[in-house]
DOTI-386168 format. One record per residue: x, y, z negated of N, C-alpha, C, O in turn; residue in one letter; residue number from 1. Coordinates in Angstrom, 2 decimals, padded with zeros to 5 digits. Example, Ala and Ser with C-alpha at 12.3 -4.5 7.8 and 13.67 -1.06 7.14 Angstrom:
! DOTI-386168
+---------+---------+---------+---------+---------+---------+---------+---------+---------+---------+---------+---------+------+-----+
:      nu :      nv :      nw :     cau :     cav :     caw :      cu :      cv :      cw :      ou :      ov :      ow : type : seq :
+---------+---------+---------+---------+---------+---------+---------+---------+---------+---------+---------+---------+------+-----+
:  013.19 : -005.69 : -007.80 :  012.30 : -004.50 : -007.80 :  013.20 : -003.30 : -007.80 :  014.24 : -003.32 : -008.46 :    A :   1 :
:  012.85 : -002.25 : -007.08 :  013.67 : -001.06 : -007.14 :  012.90 :  000.03 : -007.87 :  013.41 :  001.14 : -008.04 :    S :   2 :
+---------+---------+---------+---------+---------+---------+---------+---------+---------+---------+---------+---------+------+-----+
//
This chain:
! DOTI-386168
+---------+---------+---------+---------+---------+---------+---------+---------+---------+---------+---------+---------+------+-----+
:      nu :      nv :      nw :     cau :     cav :     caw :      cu :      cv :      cw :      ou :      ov :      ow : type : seq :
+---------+---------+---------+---------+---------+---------+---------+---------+---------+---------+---------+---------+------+-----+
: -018.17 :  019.22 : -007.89 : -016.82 :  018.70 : -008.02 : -016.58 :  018.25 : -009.46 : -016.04 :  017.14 : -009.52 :    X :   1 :
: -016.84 :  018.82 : -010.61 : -016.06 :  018.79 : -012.04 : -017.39 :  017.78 : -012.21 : -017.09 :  017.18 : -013.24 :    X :   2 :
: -018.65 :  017.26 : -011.79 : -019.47 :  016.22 : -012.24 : -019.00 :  014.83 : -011.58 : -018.91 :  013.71 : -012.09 :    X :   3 :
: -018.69 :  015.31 : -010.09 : -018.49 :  013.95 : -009.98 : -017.08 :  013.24 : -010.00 : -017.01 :  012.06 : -009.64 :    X :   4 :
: -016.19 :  013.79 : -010.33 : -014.46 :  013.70 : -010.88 : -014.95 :  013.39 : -012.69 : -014.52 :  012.38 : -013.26 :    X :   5 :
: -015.71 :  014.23 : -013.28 : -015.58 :  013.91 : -014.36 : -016.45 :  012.62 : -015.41 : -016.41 :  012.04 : -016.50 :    X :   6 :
: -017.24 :  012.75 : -014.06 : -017.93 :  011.07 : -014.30 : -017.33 :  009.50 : -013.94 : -017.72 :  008.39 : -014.30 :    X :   7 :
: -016.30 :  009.91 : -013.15 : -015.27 :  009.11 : -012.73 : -014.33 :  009.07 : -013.80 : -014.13 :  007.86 : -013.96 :    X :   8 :
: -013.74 :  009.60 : -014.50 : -012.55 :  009.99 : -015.27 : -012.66 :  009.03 : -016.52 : -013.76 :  009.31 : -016.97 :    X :   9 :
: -012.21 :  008.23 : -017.18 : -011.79 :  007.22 : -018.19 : -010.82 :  008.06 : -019.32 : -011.15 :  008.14 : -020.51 :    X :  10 :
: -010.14 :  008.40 : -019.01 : -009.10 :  009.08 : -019.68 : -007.48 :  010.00 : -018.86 : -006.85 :  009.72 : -017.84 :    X :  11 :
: -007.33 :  010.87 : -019.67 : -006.59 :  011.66 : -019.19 : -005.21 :  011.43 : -019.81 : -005.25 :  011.47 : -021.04 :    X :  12 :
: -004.03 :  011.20 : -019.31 : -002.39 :  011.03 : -019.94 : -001.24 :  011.98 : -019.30 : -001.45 :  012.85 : -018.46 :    X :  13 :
: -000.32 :  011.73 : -019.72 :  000.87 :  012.30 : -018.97 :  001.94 :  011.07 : -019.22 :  002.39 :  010.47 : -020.20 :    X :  14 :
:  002.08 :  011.02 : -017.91 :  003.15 :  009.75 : -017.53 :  004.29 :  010.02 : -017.82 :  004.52 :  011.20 : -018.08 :    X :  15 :
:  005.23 :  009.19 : -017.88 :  006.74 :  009.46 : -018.27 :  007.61 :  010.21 : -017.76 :  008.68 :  010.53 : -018.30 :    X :  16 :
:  007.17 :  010.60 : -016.54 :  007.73 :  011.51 : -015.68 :  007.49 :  012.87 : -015.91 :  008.16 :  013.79 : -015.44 :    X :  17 :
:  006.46 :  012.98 : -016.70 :  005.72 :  014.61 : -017.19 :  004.33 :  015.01 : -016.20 :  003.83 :  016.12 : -016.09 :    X :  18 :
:  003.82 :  013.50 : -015.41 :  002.69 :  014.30 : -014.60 :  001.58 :  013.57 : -015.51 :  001.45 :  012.72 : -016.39 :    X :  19 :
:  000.84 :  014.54 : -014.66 : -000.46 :  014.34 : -015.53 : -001.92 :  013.28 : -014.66 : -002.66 :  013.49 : -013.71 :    X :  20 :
: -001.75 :  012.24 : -015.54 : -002.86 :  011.09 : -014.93 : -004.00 :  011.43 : -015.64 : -004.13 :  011.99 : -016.73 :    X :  21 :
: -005.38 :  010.69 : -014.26 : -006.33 :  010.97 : -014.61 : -006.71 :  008.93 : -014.35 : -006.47 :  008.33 : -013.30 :    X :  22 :
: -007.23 :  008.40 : -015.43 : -007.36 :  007.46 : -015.26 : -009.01 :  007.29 : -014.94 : -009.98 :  007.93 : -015.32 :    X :  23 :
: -008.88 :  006.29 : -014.19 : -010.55 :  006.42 : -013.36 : -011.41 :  004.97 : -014.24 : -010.90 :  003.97 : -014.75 :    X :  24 :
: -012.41 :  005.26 : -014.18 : -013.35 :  004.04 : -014.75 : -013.54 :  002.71 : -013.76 : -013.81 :  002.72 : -012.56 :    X :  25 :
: -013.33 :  001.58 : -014.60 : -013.41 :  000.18 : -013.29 : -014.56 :  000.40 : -012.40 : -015.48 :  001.10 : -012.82 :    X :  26 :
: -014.60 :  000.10 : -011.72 : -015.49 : -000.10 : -010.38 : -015.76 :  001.46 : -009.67 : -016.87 :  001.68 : -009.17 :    X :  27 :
: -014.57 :  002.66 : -009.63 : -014.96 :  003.63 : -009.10 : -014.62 :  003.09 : -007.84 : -013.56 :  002.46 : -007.86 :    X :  28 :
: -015.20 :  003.14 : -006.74 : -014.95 :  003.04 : -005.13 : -014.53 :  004.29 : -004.56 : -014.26 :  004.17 : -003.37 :    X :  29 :
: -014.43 :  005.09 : -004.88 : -013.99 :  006.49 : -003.91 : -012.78 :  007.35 : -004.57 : -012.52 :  008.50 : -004.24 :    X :  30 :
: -012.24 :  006.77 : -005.31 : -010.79 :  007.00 : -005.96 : -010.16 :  008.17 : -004.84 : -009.94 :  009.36 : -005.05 :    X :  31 :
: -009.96 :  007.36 : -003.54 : -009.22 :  007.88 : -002.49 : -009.43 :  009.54 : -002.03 : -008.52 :  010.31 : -001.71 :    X :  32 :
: -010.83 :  009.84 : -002.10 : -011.81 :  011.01 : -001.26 : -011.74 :  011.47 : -002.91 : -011.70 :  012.70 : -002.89 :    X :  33 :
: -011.72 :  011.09 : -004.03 : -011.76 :  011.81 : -005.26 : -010.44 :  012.31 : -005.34 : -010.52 :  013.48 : -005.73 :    X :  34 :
: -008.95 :  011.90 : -005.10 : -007.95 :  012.38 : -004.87 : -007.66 :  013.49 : -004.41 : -006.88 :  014.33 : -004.86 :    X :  35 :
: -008.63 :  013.51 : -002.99 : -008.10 :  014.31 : -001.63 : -009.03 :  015.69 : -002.40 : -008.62 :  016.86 : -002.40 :    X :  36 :
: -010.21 :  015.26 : -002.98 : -011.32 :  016.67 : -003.13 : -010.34 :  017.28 : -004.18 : -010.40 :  018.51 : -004.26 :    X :  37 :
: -009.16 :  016.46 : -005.27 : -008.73 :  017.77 : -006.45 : -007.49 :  017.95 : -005.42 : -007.19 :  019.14 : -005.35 :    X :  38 :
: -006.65 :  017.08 : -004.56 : -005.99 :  017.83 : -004.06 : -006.18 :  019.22 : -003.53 : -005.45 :  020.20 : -003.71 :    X :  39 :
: -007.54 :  019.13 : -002.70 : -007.90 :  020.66 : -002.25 : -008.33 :  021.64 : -002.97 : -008.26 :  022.80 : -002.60 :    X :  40 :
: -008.98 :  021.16 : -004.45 : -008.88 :  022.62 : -004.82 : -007.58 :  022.67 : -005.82 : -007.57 :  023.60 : -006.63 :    X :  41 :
: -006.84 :  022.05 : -005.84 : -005.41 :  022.48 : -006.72 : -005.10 :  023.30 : -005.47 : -005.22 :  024.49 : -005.75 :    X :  42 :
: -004.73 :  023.11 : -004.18 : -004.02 :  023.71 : -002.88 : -002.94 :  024.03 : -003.53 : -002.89 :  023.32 : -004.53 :    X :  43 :
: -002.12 :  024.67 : -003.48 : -000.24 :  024.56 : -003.10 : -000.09 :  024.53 : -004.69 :  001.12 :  024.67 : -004.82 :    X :  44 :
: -000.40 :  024.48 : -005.42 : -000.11 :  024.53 : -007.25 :  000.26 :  023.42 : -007.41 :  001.48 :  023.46 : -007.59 :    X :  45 :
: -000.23 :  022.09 : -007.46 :  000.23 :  021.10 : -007.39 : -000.30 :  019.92 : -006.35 : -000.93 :  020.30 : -005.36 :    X :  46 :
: -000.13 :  018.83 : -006.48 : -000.75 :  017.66 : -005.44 : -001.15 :  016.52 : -006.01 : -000.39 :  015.89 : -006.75 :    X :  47 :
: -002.35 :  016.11 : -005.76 : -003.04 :  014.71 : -005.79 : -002.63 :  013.92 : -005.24 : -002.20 :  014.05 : -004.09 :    X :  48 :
: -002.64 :  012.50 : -006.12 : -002.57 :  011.39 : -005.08 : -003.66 :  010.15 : -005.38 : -004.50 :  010.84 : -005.96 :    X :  49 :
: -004.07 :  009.17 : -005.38 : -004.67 :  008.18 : -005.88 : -003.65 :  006.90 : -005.97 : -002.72 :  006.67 : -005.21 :    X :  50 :
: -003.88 :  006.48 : -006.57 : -002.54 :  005.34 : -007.41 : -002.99 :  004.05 : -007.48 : -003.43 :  003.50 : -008.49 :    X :  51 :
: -002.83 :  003.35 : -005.86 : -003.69 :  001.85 : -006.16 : -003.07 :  000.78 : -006.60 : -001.93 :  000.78 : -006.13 :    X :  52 :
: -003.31 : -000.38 : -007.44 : -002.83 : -001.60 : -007.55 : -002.37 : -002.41 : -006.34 : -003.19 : -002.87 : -005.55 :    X :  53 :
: -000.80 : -002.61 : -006.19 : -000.50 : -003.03 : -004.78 :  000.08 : -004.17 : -004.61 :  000.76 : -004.39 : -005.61 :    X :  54 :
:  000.16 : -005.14 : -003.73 :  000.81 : -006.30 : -004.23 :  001.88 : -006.62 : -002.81 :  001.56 : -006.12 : -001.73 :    X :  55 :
:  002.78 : -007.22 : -002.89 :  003.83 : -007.40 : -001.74 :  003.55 : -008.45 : -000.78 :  003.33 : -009.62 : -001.10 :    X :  56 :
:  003.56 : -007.95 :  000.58 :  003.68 : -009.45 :  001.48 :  005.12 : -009.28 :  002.32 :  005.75 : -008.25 :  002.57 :    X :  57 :
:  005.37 : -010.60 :  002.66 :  006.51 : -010.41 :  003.57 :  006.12 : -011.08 :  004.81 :  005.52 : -012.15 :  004.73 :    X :  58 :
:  006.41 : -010.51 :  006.04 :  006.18 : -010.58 :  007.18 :  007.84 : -011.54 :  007.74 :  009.02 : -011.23 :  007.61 :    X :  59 :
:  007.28 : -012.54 :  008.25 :  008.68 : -013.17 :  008.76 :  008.64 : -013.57 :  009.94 :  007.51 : -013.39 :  010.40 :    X :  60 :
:  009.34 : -014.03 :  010.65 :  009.76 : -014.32 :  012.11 :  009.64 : -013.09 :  013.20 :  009.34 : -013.20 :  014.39 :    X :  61 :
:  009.95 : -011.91 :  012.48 :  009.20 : -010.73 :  013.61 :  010.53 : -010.76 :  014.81 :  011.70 : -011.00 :  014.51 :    X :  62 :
:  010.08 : -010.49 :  016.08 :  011.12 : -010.11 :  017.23 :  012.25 : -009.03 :  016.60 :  012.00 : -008.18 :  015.74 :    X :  63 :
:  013.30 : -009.23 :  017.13 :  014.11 : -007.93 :  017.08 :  013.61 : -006.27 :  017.44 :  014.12 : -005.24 :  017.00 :    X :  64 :
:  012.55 : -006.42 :  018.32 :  012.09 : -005.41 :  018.89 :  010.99 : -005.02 :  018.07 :  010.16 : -004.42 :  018.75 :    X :  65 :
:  010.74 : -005.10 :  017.17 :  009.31 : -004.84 :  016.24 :  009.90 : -003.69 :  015.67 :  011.13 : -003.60 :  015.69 :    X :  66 :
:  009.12 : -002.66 :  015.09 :  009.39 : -001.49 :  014.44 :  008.20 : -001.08 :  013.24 :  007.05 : -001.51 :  013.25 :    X :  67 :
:  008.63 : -000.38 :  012.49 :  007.56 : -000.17 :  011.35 :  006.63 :  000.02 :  011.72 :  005.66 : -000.48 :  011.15 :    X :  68 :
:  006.45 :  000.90 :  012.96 :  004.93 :  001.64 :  013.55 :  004.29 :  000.84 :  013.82 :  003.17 :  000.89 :  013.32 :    X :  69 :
:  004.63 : -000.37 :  014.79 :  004.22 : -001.25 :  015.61 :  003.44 : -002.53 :  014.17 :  002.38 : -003.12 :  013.98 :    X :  70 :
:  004.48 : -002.44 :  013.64 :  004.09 : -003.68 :  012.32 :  002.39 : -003.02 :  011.67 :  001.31 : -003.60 :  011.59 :    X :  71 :
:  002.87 : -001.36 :  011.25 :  001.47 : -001.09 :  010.54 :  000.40 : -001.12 :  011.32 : -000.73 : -001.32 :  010.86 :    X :  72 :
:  000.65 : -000.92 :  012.60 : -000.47 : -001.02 :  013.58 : -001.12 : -001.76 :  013.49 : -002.27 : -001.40 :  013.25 :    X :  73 :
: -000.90 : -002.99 :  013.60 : -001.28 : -004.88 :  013.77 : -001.44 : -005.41 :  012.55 : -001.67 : -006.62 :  012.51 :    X :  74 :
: -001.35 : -004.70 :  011.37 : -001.76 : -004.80 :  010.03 : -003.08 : -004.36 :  010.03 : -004.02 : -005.10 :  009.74 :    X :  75 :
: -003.24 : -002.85 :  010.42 : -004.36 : -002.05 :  010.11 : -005.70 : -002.91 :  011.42 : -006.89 : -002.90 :  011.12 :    X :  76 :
: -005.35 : -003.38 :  012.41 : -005.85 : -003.54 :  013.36 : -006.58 : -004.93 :  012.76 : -007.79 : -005.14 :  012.68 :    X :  77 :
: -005.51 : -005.79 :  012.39 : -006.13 : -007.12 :  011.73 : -006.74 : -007.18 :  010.63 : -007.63 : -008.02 :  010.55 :    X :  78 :
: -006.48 : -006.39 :  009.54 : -007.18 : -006.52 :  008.28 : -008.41 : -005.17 :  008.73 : -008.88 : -004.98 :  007.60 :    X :  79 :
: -008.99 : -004.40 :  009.44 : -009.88 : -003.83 :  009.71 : -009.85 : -002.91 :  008.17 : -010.67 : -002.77 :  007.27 :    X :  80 :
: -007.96 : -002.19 :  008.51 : -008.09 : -001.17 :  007.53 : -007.21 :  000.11 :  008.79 : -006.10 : -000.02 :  009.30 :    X :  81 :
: -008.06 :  001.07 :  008.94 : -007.59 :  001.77 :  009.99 : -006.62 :  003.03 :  009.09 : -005.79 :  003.78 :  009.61 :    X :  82 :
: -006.93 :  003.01 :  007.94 : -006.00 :  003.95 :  006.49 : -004.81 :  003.90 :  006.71 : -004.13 :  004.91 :  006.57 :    X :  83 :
: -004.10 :  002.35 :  007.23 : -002.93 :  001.54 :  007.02 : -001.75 :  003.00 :  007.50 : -002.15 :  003.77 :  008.37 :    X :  84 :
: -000.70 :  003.17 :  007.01 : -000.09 :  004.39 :  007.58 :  001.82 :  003.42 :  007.56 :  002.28 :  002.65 :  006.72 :    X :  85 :
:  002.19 :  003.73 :  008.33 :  004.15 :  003.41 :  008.65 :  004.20 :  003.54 :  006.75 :  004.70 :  002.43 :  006.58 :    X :  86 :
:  004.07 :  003.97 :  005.66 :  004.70 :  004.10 :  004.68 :  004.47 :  002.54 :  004.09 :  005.47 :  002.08 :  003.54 :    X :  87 :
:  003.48 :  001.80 :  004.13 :  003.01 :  000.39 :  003.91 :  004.49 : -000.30 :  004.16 :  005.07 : -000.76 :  003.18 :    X :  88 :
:  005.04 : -000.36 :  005.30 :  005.83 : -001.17 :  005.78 :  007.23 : -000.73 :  004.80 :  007.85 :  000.30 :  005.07 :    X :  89 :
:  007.53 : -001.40 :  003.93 :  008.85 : -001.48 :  002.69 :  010.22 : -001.39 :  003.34 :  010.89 : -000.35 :  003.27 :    X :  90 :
:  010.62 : -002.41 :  003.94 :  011.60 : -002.85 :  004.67 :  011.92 : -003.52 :  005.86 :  011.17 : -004.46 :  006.13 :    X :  91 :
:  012.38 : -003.40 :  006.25 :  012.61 : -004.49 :  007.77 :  014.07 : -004.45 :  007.88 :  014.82 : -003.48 :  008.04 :    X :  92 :
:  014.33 : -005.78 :  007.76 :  015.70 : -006.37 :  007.83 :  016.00 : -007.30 :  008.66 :  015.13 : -008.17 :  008.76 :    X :  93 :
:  017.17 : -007.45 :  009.46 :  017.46 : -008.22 :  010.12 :  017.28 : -009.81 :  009.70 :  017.37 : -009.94 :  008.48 :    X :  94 :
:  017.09 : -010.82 :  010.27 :  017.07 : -012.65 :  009.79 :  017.86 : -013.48 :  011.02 :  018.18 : -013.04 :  012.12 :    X :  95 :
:  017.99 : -014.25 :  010.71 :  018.57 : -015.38 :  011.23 :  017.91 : -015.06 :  012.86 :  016.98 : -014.37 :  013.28 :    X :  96 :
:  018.94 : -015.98 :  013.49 :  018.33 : -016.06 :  015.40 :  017.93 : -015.22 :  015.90 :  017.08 : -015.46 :  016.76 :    X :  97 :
:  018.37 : -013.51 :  015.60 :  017.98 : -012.34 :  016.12 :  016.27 : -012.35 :  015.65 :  015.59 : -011.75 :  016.49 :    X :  98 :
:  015.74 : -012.71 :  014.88 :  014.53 : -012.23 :  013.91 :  014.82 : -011.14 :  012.74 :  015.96 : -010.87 :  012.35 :    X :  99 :
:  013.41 : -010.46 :  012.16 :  013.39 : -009.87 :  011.57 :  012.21 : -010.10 :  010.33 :  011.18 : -010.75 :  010.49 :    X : 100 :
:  012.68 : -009.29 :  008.89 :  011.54 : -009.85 :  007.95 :  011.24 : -008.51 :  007.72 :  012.11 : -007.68 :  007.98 :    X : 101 :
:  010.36 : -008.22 :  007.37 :  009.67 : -007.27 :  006.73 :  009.04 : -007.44 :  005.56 :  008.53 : -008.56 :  005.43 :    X : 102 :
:  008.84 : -006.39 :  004.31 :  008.54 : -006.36 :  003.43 :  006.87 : -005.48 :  003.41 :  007.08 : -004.27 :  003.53 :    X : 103 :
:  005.85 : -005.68 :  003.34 :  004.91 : -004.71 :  003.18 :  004.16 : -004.61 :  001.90 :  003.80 : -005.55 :  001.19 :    X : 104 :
:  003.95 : -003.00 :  001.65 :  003.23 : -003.23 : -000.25 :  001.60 : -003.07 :  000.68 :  001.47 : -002.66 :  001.83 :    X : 105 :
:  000.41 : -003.57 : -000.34 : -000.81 : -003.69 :  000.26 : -001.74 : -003.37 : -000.54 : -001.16 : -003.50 : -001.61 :    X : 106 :
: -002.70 : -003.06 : -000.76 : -003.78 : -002.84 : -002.05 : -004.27 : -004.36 : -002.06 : -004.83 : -004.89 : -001.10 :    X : 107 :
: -003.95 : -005.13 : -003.49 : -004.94 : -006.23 : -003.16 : -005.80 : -007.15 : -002.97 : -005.72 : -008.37 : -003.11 :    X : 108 :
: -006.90 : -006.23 : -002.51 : -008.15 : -006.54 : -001.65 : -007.20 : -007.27 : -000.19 : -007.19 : -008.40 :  000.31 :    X : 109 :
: -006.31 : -005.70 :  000.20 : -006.21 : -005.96 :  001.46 : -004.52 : -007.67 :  001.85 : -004.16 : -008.51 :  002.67 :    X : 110 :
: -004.24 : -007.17 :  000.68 : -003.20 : -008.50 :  000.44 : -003.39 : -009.57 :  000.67 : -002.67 : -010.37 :  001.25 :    X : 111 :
: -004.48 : -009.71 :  000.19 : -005.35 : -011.45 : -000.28 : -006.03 : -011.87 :  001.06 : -006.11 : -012.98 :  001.59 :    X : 112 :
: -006.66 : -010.23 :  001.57 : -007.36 : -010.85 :  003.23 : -005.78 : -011.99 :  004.38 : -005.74 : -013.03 :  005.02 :    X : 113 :
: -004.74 : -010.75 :  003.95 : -003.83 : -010.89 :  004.79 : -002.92 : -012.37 :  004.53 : -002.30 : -013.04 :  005.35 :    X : 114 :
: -003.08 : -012.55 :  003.35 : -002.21 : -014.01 :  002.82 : -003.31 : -014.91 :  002.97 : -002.87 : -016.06 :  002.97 :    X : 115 :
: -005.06 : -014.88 :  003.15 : -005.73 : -015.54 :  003.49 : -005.71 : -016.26 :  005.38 : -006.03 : -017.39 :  005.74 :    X : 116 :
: -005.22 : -015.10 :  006.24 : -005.39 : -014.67 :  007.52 : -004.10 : -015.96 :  007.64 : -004.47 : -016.99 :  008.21 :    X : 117 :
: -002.57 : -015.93 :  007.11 : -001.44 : -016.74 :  006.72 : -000.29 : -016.10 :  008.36 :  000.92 : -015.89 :  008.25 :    X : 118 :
: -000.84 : -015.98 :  009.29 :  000.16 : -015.07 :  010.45 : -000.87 : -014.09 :  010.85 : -001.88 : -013.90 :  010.17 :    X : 119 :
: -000.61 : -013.48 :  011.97 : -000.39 : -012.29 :  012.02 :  000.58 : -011.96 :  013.79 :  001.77 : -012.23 :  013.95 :    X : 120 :
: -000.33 : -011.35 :  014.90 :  000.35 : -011.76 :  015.81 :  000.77 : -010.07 :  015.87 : -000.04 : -009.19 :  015.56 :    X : 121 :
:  002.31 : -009.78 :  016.36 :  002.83 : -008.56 :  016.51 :  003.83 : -008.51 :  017.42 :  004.89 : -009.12 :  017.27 :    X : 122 :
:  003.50 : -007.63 :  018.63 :  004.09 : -007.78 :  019.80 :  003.71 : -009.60 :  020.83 :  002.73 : -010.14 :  021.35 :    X : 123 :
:  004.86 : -009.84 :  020.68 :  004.36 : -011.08 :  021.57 :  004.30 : -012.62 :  020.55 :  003.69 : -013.66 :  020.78 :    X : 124 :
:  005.24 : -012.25 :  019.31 :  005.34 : -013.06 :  018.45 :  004.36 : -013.51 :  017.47 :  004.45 : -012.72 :  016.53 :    X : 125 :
:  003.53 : -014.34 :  017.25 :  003.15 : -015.01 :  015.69 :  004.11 : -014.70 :  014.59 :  005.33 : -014.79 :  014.56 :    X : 126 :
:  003.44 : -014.39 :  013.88 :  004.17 : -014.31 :  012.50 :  003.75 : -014.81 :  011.27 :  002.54 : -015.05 :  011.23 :    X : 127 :
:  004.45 : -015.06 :  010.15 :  004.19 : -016.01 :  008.95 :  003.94 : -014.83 :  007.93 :  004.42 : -013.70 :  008.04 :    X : 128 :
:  003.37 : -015.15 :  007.23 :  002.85 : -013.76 :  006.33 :  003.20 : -014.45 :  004.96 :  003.37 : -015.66 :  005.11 :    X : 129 :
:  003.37 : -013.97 :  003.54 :  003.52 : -014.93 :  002.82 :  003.86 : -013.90 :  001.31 :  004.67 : -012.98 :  001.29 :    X : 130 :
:  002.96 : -014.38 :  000.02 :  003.59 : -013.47 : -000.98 :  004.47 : -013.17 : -001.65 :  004.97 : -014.00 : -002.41 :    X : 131 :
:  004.87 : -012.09 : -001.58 :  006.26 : -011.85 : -002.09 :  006.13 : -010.89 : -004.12 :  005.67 : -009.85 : -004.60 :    X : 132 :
:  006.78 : -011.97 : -004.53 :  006.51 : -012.01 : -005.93 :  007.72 : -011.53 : -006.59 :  008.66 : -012.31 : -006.74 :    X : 133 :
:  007.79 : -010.07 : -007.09 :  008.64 : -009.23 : -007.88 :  009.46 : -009.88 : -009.07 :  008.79 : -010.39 : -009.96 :    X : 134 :
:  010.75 : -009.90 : -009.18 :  010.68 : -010.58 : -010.52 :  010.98 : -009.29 : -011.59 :  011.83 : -008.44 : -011.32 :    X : 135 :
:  010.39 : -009.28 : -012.49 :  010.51 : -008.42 : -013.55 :  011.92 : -008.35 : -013.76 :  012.41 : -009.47 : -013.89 :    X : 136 :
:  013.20 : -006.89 : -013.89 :  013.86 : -006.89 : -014.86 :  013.82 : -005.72 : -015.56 :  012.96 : -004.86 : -015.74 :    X : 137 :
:  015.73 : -005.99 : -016.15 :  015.41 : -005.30 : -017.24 :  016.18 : -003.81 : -016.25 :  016.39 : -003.80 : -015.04 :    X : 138 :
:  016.47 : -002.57 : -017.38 :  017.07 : -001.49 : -016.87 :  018.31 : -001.26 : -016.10 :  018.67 : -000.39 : -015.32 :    X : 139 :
:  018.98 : -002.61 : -016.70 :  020.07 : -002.37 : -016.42 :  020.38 : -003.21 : -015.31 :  021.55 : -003.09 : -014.94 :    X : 140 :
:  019.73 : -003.96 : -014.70 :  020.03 : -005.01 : -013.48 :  019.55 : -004.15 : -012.24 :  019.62 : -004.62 : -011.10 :    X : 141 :
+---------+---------+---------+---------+---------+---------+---------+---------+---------+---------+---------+---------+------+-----+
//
């Protein structure tokens, strides 16, 4: 455990919040399973997570009848990421003509497949997939 976490490890910080980051070296691939192994031996003291670079898509024209579950499903199913979990899915808001948009955050690898893919069929509907680009502010907006 402490060889192969600590051969991974770049540097160690404490974030603004007071937790404590372990920053990983570029090209580690198992970030995720390196997470889960210190989660288990911290067990109830504290909790791991892995912290990926994520980027936004928005899902548009969905039926009224679509639901988060159903959305991550047909995400995970199409981008051949079976990980995909209901927390992916940001928002879902009502649109125009009894449609719905959704917001999803993505790691992205899996972003770029999905804005490459451009719809996305969920339930009975096609859907438009498309990136959704944050605008920076400040604190007080």
């Amino acid at each position: 455990m402490q060889q192969s976490v600590g051969s991974s490890v770049q540097n160690i910080r404490r974030s603004a919040a007071g937790a404590l980051v372990l920053q990983l070296r570029k090209g580690v691939e198992n970030a995720p399973s390196l997470g889960a192994e210190v989660g288990k031996v911290l067990g109830d003291v504290a909790t791991a997570s892995a912290i990926q670079h994520t980027s936004m898509v928005e899902i548009r024209d969905l039926d009224e009848c679509a639901t988060r579950t159903e959305i991550a499903e047909e995400l995970a199913r199409s981008l051949g990421a079976p990980h995909l979990n209901e927390e992916v899915v940001k928002t879902l808001r009502k649109a125009y003509a009894g449609t719905q948009t959704a917001v999803a955050a993505l790691p992205d690898d899996l972003a770029a497949k999905a804005l490459k893919l451009g719809h996305i069929r969920i339930g009975w509907v096609n859907c438009r997939i498309r990136s959704r680009e944050e605008a920076a502010r400040c604190y007080r907006c």
